[in-house]
N, C-alpha and C positions, 0 to 999 in steps of 0.2 A: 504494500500500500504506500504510495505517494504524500507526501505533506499535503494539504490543502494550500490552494492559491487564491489569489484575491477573487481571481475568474471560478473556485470552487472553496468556496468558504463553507465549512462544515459544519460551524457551530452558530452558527447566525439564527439557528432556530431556540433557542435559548430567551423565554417569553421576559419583555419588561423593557420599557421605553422610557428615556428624559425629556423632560419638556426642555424647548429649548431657549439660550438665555434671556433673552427679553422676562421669560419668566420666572428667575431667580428669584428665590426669597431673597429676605435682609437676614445676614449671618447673624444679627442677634437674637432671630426669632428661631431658637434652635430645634424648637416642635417642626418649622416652616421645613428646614435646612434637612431632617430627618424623613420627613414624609417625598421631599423633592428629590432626598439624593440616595434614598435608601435604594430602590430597584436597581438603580445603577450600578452602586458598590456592589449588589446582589449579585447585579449579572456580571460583573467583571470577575468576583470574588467564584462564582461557581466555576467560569471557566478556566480562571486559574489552577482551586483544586477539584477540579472534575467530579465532584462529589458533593451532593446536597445535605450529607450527614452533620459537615461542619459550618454550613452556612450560616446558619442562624447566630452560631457561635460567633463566627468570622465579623460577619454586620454588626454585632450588638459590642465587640472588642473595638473595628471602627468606629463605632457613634462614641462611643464612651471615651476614645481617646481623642474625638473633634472635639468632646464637650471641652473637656480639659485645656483645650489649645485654641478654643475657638477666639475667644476675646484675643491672643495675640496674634491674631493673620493679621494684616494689613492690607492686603490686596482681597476686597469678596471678590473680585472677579476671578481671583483662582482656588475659588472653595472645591468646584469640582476637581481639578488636578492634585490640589491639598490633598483631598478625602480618599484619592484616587491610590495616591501615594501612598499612605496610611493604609489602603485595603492591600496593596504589593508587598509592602515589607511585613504585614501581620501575614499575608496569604505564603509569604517564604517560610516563615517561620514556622507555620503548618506542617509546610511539606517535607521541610527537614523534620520534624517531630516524626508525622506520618510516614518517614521514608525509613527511619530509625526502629518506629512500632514492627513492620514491615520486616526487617533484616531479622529484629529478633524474634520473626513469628509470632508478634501480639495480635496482627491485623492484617487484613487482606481488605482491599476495596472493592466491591460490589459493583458487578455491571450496571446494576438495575437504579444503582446511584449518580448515573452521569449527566452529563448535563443536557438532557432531548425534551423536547416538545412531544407531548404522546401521541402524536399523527404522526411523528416519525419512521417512515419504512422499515422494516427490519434489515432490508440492505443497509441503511443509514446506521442506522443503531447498530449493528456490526463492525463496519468500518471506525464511527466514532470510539467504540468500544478496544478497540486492533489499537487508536491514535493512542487513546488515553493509557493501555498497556505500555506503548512505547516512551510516553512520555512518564511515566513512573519509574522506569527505569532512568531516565536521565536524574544529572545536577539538578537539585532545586532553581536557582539560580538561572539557568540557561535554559530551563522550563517555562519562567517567571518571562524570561527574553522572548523565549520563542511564540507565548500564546499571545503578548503586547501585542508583537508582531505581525503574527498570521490569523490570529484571531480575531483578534481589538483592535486591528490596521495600524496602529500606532504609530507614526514615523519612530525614526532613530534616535532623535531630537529628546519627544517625550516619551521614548521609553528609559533614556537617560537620567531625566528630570525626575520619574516614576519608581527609577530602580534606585536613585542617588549615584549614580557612575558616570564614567567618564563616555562619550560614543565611542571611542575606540574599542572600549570594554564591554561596550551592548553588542559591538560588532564581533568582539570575538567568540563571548558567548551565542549570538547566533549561526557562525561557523563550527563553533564543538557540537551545539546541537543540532546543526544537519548532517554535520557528521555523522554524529549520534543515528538519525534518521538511514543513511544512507549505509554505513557499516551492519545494520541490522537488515538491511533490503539486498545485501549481498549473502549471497545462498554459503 
């Protein structure tokens, strides 16, 4: 199985929409900020870890740590990228956790947890099922690169800003992990 491209985006069926900003709350009204940006971190946060078991968890760790930090942004206009960021480095954290549970046979992730829309084909659901195998076995890190990437369309720029790295560093990590991709696509 092939990576997804932008021409075959996989994950894009993954339910939950932002309005967009014209309709930004006011970051002090932090009920506003929660109800506006929660589906968002939702669906970034699922397809980072491909699993709806920790999502609730994942969201309710970002709101908690916007509340704490909300008063010092400076800029509302990058409350989405703030929050965005905050779901990335809680969502690595995870995965190293999860990848660690995993090594020492505490856990195993469930198909049935990934990230589909239930009109989803069973072709689909299969492949997506083959991506999220491959991508468990990767670096947390270069996971984090790759789903910004091919998932989230993210430029290099803000996956940079997203991961706290340098682009050269977003760049490398997306070459170990198509590597990654491509060393397992060899028989």
């Amino acid at each position: 199985m092939n990576p997804p491209t932008a021409e075959r985006p996989l994950l894009r069926l993954v339910q939950g929409t932002l309005a967009g900003p014209a309709l930004a709350p006011d970051p002090g009204d932090f009920d506003a900020v929660f109800r506006h940006y929660a589906p968002y971190v939702a669906r970034v946060g699922l397809r980072l870890l491909g699993a709806e078991s920790e999502l609730d968890d994942l969201v309710q760790e970002v709101f908690m740590e916007a509340h704490r930090g909300l008063g010092g942004l400076r800029e509302p206009g990058a409350l989405r990228g703030w929050l965005t960021r905050i779901c990335v480095r809680r969502a690595t954290r995870r995965l190293r956790q999860r990848r660690l549970r995993v090594f020492l046979s505490l856990e195993a992730v469930s198909d049935a947890e990934l990230p589909l829309d239930a009109s989803a084909s069973p072709e689909l659901a299969a492949e997506v099922a083959a991506l999220y195998r491959r991508l468990s076995r990767m670096a947390s890190k270069e996971r984090v690169v790759w789903v910004l990437k091919h998932v989230e369309g993210e430029s290099l720029d803000e996956i940079a800003f997203l991961c706290d790295c340098s682009k050269s560093t977003v760049q490398r990590r997306l070459r170990s992990a198509e590597a990654h991709f491509e060393s397992e696509a060899a028989p």
